[in-house]
C-alpha positions in Angstrom: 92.6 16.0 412.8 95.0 14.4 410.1 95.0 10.7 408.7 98.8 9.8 408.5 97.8 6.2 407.4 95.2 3.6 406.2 95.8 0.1 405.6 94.2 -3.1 405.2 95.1 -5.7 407.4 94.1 -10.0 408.4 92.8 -10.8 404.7 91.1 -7.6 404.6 88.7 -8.3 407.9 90.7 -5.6 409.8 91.1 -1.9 409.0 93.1 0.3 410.3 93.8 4.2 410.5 96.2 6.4 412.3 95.1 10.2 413.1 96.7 12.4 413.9 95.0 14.7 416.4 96.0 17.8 418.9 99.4 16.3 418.7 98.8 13.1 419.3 98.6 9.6 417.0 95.3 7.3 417.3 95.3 4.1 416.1 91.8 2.7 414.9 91.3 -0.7 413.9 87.6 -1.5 412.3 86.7 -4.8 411.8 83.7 -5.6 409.4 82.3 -9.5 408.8 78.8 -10.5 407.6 77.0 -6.9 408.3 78.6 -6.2 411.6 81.6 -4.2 411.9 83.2 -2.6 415.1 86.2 -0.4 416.3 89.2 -0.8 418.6 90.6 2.5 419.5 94.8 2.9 420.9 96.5 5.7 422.5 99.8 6.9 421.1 101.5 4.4 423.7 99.2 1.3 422.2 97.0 1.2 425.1 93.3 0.3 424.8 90.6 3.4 425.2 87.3 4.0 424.2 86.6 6.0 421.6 87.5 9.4 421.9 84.5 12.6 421.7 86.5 14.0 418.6 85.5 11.0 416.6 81.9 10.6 416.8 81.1 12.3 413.9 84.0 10.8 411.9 82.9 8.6 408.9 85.9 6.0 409.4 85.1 3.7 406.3 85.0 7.3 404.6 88.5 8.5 405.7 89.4 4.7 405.2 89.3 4.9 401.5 90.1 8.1 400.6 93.9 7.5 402.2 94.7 4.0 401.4 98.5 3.3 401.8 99.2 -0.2 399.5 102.5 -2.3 399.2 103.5 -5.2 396.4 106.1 -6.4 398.8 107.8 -10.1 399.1 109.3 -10.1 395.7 112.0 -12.9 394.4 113.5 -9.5 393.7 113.2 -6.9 396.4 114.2 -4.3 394.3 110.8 -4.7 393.2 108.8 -4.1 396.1 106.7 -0.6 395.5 104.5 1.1 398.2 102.2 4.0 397.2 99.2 5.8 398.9 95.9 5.7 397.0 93.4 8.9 397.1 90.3 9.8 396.2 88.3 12.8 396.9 84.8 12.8 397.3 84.2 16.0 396.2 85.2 16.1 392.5 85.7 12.1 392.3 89.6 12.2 391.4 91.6 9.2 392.0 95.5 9.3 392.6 98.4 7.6 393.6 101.6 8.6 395.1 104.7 6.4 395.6 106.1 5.9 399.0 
């Protein structure tokens, strides 16, 4: 299982993550509001499926944050537009970035 993206999407109601697993690409969107939050799980062909078995012991928020990919986009100048990934790891508490 590999994360290949995390983003925050719809004013930062809507989550999402893509893993990669066993060769294929899962798309996750969670959705949190006022102490509820639920998932939306897609195939690699965007269709609608449950959640799969592999996940159930995943902590999605978790993964979430540790591979944040950000973007300053929409510029007067779009020379200026940047997009970088944020990490953290929980072990030791380091924070990076890395430029896109």
């Amino acid at each position: 299982m590999k994360v290949i993206g995390a983003r925050e999407r719809i004013m930062e109601t809507c989550y999402t993550l893509e893993i990669e697993y066993e060769g294929k690409v899962y798309t996750c969107n969670m959705y949190s509001s006022d102490n509820n939050s639920y998932t939306d799980w897609y195939d690699d062909n965007w269709k609608l499926i449950t959640q799969p078995d592999w996940a159930d012991d995943l902590d999605l928020w978790q993964l979430h944050d540790e591979n944040m990919h950000k973007g300053d986009r929409g510029n007067y100048d779009p020379s200026m537009d940047r997009y970088w990934i944020e990490y953290h790891c929980p072990d030791c508490g380091k924070f990076w970035t890395e430029d896109q």
